[in-house]
Steps between C-alpha positions, in 0.01 A plus 500: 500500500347805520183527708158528329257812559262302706778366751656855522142614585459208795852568625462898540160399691629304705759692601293782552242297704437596810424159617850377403636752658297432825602137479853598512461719811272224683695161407250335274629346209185610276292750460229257473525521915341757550142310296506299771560724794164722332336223518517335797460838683169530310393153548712377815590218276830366720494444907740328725568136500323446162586264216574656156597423170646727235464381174759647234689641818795628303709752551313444856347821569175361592665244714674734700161701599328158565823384698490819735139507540472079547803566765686198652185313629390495143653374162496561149541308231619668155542325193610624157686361159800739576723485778424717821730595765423387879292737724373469837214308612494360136518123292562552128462170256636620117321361271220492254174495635338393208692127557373233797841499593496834657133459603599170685728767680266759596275226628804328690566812684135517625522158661106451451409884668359792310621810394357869682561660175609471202648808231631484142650705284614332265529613128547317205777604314425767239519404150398837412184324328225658691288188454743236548606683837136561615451104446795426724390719756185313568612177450716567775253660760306162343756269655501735799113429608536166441805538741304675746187261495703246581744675785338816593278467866109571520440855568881639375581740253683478133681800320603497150625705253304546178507649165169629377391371173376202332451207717510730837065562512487071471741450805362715754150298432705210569683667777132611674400098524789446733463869684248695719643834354715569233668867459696670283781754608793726312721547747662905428825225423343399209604715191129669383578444158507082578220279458657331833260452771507297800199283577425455851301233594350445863310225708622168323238248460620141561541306233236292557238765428674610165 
């Protein structure tokens, strides 16, 4: 089958992408890394020894910049509904984490602690129906904070990926009753012509107070 304009488009991008090509030199398996690394060296997001859980972890690019930076006194946990090869200083439950099975998980690993941090970048997958995928993308950073109110400790830090648009102004209000501050950053990773920006949320109220 011959491939449409628009995927012709993506795939000379991509190849072209600097980012890619970076990823190939350095070892990560996505481009999406290098989000991550911008943003922890702006917000010194990930230290030694910490806790962390990746949510929608695959191909595992974030993981392995949490797994370095977490080292061997720390762990992370990394979860996603496709499968993710191993990496060092890193659990990975597949699975959906919109089902209690997988939750159950998550919460089994955490043996009654807290997490340091928590990150997401998930995406829904695109229907190509702007609406339909806007939707998806907050009902999954929806399922997130309820996640992180439950897991994440007092004073910690979330990062998420979102997709500006309908629904976004509504969840950073929610966001703010659970945060001290809540920013907004588009890491140089982040294609200018997206709508993809990557909340950052700082000093985790306990969940008592939300």
């Amino acid at each position: 089958m011959p491939r449409s304009k628009s995927s012709n488009e993506w795939l000379r991008r991509h190849v072209n992408d600097p980012f890619v090509k970076k990823a190939q030199i350095d070892g990560y398996r996505s481009r999406s890394a290098y989000k991550l690394i911008e943003l922890h060296e702006k917000d010194r997001l990930i230290k030694p020894g910490m806790r962390v859980l990746d949510l929608g972890s695959a191909p595992g690019g974030w993981s392995q910049v949490a797994g370095k930076l977490v080292g061997a006194k720390g762990r992370v946990l990394a979860t996603d509904i496709l499968p993710m090869s191993s990496i060092a200083n890193v659990d990975f439950v597949q699975g959906d984490f919109n089902e209690n099975a997988v939750v159950d998980q998550l919460l089994g690993w955490l043996d009654g602690g807290k997490f340091d941090l928590i990150v997401s970048d998930i995406a829904p997958n695109i229907t190509g129906i702007d609406s339909a995928d806007q939707a998806g993308s907050i009902y999954f950073l929806e399922l997130a904070l309820d996640f992180v109110r439950k897991t994440l400790k007092p004073g910690a830090t979330f990062v998420a990926k979102m997709f500006q648009g309908a629904g976004s102004d509504e969840y950073l209000k929610e966001l703010r009753k659970s945060f001290a501050r809540v920013l907004i950053r588009k890491p140089s990773a982040s294609r200018a012509e997206s709508r993809e920006v990557y909340i950052v949320a700082k000093e985790f109220k306990s969940s008592s107070s939300t």
